[in-house]
VEXGU-840183 format. One record per residue (C-alpha): residue in three letters; z, x, y; residue number from 1. Coordinates in nm, 4 decimals, padded with zeros to 6 digits. Last residue first. Example, Ala and Ser with C-alpha at 12.3 -4.5 7.8 and 13.67 -1.06 7.14 Angstrom:
REM residues 2
+-----+----------+----------+----------+-----+
!   r !       zz !       xx !       yy !   k !
+-----+----------+----------+----------+-----+
! Ser !  00.7140 !  01.3670 ! -00.1060 !   2 !
! Ala !  00.7800 !  01.2300 ! -00.4500 !   1 !
+-----+----------+----------+----------+-----+
This chain:
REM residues 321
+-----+----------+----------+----------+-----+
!   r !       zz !       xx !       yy !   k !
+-----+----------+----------+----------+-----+
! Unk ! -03.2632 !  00.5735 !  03.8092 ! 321 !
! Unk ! -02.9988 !  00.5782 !  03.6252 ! 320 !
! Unk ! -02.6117 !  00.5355 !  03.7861 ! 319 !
! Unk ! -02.3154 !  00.7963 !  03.8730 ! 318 !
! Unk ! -01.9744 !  00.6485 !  03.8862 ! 317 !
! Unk ! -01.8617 !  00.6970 !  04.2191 ! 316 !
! Unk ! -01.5310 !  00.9337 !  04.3660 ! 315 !
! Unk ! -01.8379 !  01.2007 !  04.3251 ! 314 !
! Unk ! -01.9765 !  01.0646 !  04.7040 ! 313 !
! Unk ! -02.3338 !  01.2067 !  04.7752 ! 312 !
! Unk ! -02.3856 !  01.2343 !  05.1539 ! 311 !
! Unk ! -02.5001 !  01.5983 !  05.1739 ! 310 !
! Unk ! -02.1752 !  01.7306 !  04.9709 ! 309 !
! Unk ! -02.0732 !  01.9099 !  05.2607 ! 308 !
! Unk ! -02.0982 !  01.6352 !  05.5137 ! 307 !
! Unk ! -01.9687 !  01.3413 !  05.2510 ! 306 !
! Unk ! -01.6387 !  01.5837 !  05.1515 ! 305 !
! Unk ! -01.5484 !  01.6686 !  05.5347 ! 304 !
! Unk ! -01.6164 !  01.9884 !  05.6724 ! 303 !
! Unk ! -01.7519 !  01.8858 !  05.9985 ! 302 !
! Unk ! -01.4137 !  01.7866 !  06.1601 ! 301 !
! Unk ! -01.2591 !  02.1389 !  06.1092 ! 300 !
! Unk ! -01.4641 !  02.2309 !  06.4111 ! 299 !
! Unk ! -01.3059 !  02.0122 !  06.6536 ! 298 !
! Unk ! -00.9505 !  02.1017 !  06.4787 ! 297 !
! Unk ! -01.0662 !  02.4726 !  06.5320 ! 296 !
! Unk ! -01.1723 !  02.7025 !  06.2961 ! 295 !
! Unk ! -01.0297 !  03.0120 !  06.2920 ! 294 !
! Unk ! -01.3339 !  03.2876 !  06.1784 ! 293 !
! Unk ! -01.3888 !  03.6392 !  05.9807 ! 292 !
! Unk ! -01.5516 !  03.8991 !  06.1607 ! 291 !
! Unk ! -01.1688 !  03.9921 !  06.3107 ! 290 !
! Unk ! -01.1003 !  04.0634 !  05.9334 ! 289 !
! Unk ! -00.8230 !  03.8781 !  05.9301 ! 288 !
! Unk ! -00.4823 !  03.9939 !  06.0583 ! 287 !
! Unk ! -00.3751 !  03.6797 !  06.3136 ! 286 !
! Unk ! -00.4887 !  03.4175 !  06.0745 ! 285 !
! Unk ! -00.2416 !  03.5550 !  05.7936 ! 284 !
! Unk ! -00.1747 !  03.2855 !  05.5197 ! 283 !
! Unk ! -00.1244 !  03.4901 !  05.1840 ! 282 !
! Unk !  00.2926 !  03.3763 !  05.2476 ! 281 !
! Unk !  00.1973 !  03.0311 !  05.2902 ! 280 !
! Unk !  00.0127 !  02.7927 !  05.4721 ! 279 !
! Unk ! -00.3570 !  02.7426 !  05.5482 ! 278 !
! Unk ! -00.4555 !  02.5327 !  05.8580 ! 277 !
! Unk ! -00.8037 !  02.6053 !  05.8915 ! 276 !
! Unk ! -01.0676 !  02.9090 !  05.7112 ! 275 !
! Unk ! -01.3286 !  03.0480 !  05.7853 ! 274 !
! Unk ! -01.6380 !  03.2898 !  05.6323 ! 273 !
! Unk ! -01.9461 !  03.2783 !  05.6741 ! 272 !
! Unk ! -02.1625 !  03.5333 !  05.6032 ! 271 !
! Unk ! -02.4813 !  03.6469 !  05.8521 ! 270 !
! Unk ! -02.3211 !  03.9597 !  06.0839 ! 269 !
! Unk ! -02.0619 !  04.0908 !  05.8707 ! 268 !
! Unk ! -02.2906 !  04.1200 !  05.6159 ! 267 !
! Unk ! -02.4573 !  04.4148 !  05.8348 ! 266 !
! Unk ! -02.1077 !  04.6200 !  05.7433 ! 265 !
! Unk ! -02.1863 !  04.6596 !  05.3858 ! 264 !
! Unk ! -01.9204 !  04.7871 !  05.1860 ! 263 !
! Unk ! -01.8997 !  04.4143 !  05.0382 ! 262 !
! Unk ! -01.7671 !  04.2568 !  05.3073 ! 261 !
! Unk ! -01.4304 !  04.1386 !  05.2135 ! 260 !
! Unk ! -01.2165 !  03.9022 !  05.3444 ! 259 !
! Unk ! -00.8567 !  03.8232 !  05.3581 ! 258 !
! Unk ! -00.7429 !  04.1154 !  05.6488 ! 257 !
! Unk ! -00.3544 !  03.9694 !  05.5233 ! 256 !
! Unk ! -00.4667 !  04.0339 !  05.1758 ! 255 !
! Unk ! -00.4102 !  03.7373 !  04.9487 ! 254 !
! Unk ! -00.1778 !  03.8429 !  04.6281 ! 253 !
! Unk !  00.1071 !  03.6544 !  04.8296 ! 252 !
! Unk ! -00.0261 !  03.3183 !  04.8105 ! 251 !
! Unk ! -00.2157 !  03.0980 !  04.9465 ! 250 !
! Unk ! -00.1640 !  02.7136 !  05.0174 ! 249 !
! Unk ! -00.4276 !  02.5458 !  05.1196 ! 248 !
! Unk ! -00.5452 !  02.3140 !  05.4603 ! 247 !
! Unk ! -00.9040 !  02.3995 !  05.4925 ! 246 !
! Unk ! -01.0316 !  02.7303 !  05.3145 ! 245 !
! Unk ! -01.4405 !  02.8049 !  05.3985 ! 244 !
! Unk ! -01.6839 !  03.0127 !  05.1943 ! 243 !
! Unk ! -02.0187 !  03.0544 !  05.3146 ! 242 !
! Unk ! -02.2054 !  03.3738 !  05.2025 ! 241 !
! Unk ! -02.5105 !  03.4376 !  05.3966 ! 240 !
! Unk ! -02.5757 !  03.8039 !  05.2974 ! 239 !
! Unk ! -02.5102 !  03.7612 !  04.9332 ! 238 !
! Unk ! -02.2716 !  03.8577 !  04.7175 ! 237 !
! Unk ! -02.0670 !  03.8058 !  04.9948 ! 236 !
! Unk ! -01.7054 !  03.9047 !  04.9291 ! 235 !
! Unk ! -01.3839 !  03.6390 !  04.9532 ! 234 !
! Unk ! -01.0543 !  03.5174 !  04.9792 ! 233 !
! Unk ! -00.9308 !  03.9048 !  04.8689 ! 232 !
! Unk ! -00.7192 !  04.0089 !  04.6192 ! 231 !
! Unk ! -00.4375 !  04.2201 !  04.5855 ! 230 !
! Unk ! -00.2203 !  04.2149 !  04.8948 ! 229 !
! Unk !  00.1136 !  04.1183 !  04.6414 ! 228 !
! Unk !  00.0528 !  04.2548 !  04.3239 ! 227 !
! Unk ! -00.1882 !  03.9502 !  04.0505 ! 226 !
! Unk !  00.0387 !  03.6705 !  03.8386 ! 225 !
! Unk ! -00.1222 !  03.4372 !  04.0374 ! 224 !
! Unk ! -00.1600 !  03.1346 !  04.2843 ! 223 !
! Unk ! -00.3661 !  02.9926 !  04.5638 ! 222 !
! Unk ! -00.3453 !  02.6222 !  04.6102 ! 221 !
! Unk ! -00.5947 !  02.3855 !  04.6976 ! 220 !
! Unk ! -00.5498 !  02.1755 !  04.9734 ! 219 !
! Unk ! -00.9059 !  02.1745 !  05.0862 ! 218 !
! Unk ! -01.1505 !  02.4384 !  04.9091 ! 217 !
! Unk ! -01.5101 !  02.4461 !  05.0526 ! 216 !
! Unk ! -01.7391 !  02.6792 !  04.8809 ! 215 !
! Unk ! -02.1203 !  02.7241 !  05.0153 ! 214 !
! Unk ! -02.2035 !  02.4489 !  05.3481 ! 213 !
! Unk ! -02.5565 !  02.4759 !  05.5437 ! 212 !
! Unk ! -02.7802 !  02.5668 !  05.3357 ! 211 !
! Unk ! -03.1277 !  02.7878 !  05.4768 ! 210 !
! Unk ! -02.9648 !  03.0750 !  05.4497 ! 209 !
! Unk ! -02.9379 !  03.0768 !  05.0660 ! 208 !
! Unk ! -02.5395 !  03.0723 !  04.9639 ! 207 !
! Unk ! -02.4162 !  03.3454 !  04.7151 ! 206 !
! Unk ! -02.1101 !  03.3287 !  04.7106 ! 205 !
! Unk ! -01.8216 !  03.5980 !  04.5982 ! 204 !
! Unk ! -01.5326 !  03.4060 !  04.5654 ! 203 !
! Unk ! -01.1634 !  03.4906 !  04.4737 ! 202 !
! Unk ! -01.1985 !  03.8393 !  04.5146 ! 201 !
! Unk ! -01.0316 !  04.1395 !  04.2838 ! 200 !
! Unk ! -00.7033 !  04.2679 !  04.1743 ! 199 !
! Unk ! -00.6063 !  04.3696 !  03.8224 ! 198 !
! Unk ! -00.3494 !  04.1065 !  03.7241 ! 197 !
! Unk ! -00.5098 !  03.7645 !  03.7336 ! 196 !
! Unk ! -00.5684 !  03.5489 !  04.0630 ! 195 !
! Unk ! -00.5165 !  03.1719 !  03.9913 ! 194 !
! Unk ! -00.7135 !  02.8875 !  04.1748 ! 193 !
! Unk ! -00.5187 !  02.5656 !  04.1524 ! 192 !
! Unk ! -00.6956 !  02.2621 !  04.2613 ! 191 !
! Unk ! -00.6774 !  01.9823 !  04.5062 ! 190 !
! Unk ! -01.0313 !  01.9799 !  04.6104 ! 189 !
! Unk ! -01.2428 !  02.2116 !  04.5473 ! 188 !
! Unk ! -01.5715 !  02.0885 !  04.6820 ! 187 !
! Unk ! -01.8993 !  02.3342 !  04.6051 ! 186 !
! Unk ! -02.2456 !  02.3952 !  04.7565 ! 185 !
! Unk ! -02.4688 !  02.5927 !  04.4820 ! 184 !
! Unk ! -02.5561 !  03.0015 !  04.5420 ! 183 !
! Unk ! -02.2685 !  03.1688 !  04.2663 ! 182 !
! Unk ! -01.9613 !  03.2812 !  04.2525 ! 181 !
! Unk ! -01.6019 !  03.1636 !  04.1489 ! 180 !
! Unk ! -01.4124 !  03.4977 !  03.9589 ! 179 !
! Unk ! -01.5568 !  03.7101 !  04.1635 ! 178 !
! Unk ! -01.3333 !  04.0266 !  03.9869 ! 177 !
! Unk ! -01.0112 !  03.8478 !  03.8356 ! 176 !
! Unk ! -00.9878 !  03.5308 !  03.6691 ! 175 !
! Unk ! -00.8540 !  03.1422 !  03.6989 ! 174 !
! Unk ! -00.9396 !  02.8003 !  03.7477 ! 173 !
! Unk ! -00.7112 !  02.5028 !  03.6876 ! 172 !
! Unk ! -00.8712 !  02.1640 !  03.7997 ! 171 !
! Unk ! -00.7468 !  01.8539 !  03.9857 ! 170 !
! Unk ! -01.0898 !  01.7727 !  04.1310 ! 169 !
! Unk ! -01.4256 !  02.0255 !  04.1238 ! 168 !
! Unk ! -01.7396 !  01.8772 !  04.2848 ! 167 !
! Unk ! -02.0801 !  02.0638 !  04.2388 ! 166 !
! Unk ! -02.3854 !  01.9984 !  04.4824 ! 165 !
! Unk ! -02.7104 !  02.1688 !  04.3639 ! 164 !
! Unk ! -02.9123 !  02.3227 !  04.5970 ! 163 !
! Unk ! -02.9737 !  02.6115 !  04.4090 ! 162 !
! Unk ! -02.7715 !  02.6130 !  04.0750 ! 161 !
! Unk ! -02.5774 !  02.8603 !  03.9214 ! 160 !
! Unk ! -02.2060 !  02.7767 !  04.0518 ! 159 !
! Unk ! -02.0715 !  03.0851 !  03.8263 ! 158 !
! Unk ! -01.7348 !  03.0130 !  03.6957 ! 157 !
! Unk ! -01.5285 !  03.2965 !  03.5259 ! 156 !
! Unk ! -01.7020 !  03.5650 !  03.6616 ! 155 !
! Unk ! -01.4537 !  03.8787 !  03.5661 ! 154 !
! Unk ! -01.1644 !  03.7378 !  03.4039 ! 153 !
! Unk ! -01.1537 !  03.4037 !  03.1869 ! 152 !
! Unk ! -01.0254 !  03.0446 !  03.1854 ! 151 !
! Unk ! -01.1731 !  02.7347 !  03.3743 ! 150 !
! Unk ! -00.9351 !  02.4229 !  03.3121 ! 149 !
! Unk ! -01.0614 !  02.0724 !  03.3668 ! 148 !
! Unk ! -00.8870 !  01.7810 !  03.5319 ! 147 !
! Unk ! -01.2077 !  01.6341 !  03.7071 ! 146 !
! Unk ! -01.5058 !  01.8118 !  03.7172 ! 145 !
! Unk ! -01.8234 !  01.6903 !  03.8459 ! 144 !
! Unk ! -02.2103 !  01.8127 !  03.8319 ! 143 !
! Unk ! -02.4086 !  01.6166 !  04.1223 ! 142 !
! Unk ! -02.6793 !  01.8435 !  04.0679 ! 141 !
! Unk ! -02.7673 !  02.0777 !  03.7493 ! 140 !
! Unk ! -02.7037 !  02.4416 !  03.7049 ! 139 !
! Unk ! -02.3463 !  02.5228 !  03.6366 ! 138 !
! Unk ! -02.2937 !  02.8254 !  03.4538 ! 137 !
! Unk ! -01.9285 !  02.7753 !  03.2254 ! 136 !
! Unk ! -01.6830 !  03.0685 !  03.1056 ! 135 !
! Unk ! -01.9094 !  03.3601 !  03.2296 ! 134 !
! Unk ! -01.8003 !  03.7342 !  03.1493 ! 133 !
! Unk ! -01.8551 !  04.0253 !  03.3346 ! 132 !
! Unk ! -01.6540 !  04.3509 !  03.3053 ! 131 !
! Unk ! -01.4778 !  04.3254 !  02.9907 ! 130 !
! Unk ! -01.1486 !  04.2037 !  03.0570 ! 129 !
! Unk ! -01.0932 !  03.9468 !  02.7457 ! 128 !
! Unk ! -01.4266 !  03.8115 !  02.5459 ! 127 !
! Unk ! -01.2465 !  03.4596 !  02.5536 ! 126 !
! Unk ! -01.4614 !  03.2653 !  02.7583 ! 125 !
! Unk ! -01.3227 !  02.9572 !  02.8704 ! 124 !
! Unk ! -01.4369 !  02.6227 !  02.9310 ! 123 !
! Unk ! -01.0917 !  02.3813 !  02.9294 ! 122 !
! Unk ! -01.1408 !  01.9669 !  02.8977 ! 121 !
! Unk ! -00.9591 !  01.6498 !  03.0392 ! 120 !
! Unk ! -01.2670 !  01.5547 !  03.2703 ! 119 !
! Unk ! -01.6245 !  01.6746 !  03.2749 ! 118 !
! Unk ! -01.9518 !  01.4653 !  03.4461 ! 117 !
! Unk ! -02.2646 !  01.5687 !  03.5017 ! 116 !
! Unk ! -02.5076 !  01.4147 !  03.7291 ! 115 !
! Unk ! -02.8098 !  01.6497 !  03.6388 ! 114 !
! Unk ! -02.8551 !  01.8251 !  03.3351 ! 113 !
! Unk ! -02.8404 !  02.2048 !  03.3275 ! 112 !
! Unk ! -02.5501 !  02.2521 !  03.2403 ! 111 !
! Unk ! -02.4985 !  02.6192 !  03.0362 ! 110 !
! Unk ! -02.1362 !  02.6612 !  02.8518 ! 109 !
! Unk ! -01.9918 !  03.0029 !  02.6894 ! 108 !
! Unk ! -02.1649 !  03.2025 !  02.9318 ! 107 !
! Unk ! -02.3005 !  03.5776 !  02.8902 ! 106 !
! Unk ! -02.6654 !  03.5540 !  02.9274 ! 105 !
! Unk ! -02.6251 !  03.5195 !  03.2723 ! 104 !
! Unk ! -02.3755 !  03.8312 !  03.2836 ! 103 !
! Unk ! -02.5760 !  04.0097 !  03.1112 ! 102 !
! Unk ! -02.6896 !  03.9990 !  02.7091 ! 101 !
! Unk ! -02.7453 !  04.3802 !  02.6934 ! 100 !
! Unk ! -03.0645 !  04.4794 !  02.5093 !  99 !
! Unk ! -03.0023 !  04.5720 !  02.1511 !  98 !
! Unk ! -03.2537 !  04.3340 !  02.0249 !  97 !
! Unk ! -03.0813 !  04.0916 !  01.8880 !  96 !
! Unk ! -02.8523 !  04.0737 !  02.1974 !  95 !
! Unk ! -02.5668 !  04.3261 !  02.2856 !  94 !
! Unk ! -02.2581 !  04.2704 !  02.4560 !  93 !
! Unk ! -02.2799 !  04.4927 !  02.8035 !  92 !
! Unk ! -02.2152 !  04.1404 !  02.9888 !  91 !
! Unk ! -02.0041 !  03.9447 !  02.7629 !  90 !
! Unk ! -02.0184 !  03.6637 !  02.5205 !  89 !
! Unk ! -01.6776 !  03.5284 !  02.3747 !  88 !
! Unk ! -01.7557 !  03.1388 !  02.3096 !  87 !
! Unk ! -01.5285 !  02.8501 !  02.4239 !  86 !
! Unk ! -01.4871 !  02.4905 !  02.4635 !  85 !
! Unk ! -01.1350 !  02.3935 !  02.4307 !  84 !
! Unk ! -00.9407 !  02.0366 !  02.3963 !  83 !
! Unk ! -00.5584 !  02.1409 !  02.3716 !  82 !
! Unk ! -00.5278 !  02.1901 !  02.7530 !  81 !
! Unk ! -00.6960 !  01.9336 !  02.8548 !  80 !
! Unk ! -00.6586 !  01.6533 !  02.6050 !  79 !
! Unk ! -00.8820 !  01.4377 !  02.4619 !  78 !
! Unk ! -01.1529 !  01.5901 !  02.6086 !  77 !
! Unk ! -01.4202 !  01.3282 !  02.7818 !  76 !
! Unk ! -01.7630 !  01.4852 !  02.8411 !  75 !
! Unk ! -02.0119 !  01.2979 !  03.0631 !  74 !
! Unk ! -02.4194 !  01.3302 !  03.0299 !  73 !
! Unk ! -02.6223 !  01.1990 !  03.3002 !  72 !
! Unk ! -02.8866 !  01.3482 !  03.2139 !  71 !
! Unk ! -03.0278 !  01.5468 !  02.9337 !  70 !
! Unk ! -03.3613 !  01.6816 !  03.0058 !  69 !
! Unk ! -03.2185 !  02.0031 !  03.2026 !  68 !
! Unk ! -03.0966 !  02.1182 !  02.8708 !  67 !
! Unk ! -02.7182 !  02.1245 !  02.8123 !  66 !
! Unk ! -02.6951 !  02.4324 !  02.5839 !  65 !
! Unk ! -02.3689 !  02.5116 !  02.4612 !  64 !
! Unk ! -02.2549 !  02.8799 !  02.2380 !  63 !
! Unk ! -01.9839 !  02.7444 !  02.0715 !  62 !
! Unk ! -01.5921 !  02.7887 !  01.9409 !  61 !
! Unk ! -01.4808 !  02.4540 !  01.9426 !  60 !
! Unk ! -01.0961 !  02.4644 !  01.9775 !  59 !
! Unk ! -00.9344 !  02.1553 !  01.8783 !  58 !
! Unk ! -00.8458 !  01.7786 !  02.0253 !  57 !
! Unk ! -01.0885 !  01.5528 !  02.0094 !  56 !
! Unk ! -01.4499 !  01.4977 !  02.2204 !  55 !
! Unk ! -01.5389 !  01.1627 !  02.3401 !  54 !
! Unk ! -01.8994 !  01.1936 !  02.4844 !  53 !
! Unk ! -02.0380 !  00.9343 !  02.6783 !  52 !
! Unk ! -02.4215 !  00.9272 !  02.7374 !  51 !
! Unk ! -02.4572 !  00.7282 !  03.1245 !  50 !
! Unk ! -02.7779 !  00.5484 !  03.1514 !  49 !
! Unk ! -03.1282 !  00.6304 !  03.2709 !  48 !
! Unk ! -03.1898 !  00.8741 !  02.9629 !  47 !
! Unk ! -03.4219 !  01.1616 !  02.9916 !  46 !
! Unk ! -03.3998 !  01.2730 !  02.6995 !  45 !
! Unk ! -03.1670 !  01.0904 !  02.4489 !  44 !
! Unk ! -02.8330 !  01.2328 !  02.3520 !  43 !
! Unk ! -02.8241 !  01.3607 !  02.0098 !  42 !
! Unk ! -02.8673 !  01.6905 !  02.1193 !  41 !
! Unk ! -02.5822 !  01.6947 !  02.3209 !  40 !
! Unk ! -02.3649 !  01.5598 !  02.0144 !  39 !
! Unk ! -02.4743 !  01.8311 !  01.7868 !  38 !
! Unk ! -02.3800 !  02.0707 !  02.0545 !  37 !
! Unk ! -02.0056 !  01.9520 !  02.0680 !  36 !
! Unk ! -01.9924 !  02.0077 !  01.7070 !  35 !
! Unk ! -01.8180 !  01.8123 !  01.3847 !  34 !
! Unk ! -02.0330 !  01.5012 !  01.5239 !  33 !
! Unk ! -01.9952 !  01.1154 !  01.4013 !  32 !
! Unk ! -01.6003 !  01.1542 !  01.4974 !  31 !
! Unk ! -01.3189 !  01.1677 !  01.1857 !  30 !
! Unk ! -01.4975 !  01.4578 !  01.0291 !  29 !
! Unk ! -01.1521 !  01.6756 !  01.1493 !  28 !
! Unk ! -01.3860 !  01.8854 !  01.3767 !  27 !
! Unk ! -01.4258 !  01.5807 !  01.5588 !  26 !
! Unk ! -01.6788 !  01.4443 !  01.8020 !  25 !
! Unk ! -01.7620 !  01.0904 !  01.9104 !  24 !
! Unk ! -02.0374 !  00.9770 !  02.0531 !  23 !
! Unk ! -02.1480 !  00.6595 !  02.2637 !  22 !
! Unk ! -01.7783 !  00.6343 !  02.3913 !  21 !
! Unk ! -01.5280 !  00.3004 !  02.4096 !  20 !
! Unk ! -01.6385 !  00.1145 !  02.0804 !  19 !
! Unk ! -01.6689 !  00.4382 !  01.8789 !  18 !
! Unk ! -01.3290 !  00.5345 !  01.9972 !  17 !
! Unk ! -01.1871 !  00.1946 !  01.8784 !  16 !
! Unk ! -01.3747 !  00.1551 !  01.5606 !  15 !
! Unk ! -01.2677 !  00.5387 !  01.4674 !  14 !
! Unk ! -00.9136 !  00.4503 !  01.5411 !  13 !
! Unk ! -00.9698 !  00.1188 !  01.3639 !  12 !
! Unk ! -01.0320 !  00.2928 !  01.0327 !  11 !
! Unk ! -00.7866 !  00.5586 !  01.0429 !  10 !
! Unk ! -00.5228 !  00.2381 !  01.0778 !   9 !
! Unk ! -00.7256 !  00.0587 !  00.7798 !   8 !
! Unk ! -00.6957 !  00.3865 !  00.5783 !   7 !
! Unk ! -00.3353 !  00.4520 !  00.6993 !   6 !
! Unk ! -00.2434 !  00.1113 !  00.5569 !   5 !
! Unk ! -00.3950 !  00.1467 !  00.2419 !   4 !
! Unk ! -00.2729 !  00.4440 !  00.1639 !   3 !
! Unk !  00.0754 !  00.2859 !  00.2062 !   2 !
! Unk !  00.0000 !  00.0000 !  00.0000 !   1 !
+-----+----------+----------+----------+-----+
């Protein structure tokens, strides 16, 4: 009778997630995919509605793929911190042919699809300090994360895309060298960006002159287990680098100067960087890098979520088209 009853409660588990999510996976069997990459693939091209997928607790060590076909795709961990996509890839790592993968052949997760959605789930890549090593490359527009965790060292998150608007909310990411980089326009809002032993930058953009807005963080807050005057806030990887803190906490590991400019003085002259109303002890407005800039509450004005994000609101549920 027993068996019985756990069969039946199994059974409507499996009822209930299949009634709530198009796909369920499960290393367990208990889902209809033992891989997250089965599940992508399984999604239609080119779909004009939403493809849920409910993923279950464990640690799925893969290599994804999220082609550029698949749209509107939306990953739903189970639970944050105990639901893991990961892969250990690095930068000098060798390929088939001996050639060194890279650091954009390095990533654990590539998104290409467009209007992609993430909550409740960790990327990491678990190669260790290595030199470069990417957790997730985001390509695709209108990409979301909501309650995510980002783990790694060196180039944890790279914000791939050009022109593609990327939306982080409630999320945990952490690393060392560059650790968020990359050309797309990105909101962090209300997230924790932690600074690893071994010093480093916290950004290193890569925004195209002709884009207006690169990072944004607003109330964010800065942490680590990194020295005091550590890290800096940010280093152009590009000449116009846009990186802007609005109302964050930082912490000690921030330099008082709190930018970077790459040992190239001329970068000085075409990055962006600002920063309004930060608190804490990494707050220093009267030592930065006199290159660096103060906005102004009349300035602060234009760096709300709709401006920066070109008028496309994430707090939506994305539809076809």
């Amino acid at each position: 009778m027993k068996r019985m009853y756990l069969f039946f409660f199994l059974l409507l588990a499996l009822t209930s997630h299949a009634q709530a999510y198009d796909f369920v996976v499960a290393q367990d069997g208990s889902g209809q995919y033992r891989t997250v990459q089965e599940a992508i693939n399984a999604v239609p091209d080119f779909r004009k509605k939403e493809t849920t997928i409910f993923i279950k607790r464990g640690t799925y060590k893969e290599k994804l793929l999220l082609a550029g076909s698949k749209n509107l795709v939306h990953f739903i961990g189970e639970d944050r911190d105990h639901t893991i996509l990961t892969y250990d890839d690095y930068n000098q790592k060798k390929n088939i042919f001996g050639e060194d993968k890279g650091t954009s052949g390095s990533a654990s997760c590539y998104l290409y699809g467009g209007d992609f959605t993430a909550d409740n789930l960790t990327f990491q890549n678990s190669a260790g300090p290595v030199g470069q090593a990417v957790a997730v490359w985001v390509a695709g527009d209108r990409a979301r994360f909501r309650n995510c965790r980002f783990l790694g060292f060196q180039d944890t998150l790279y914000t791939y895309g050009y022109g593609s608007r990327q939306y982080y909310k409630d999320c945990y990411i952490e690393g060392t060298v560059d650790f968020i980089f990359g050309s797309s326009t990105a909101w962090f809002e209300d997230c924790e960006i932690f600074s690893k032993p071994g010093g480093g930058y916290v950004t290193a953009a890569s925004t195209p002159d002709s884009t207006r807005y690169g990072y944004v963080f607003t109330h964010c807050r800065l942490t680590g287990n990194a020295p005091a005057n550590s890290y800096a806030l940010g280093r152009p990887w590009r000449p116009y680098a846009k990186t802007v803190f609005i109302d964050c906490t930082l912490g000690a590991h921030i330099k008082p100067a709190g930018w970077d400019n790459w040992s190239n003085p001329t970068n000085e002259k075409t990055a962006y960087y600002a920063e309004y109303r930060n608190t804490g002890p990494g707050a220093a407005p009267t030592k930065r890098a006199d290159w660096s800039h103060q906005l102004t509450a009349l300035q602060a004005q234009h760096y709300t979520r709709d401006q920066v994000l070109r008028g496309w609101n994430p707090t939506q549920e994305p539809t076809g088209k």
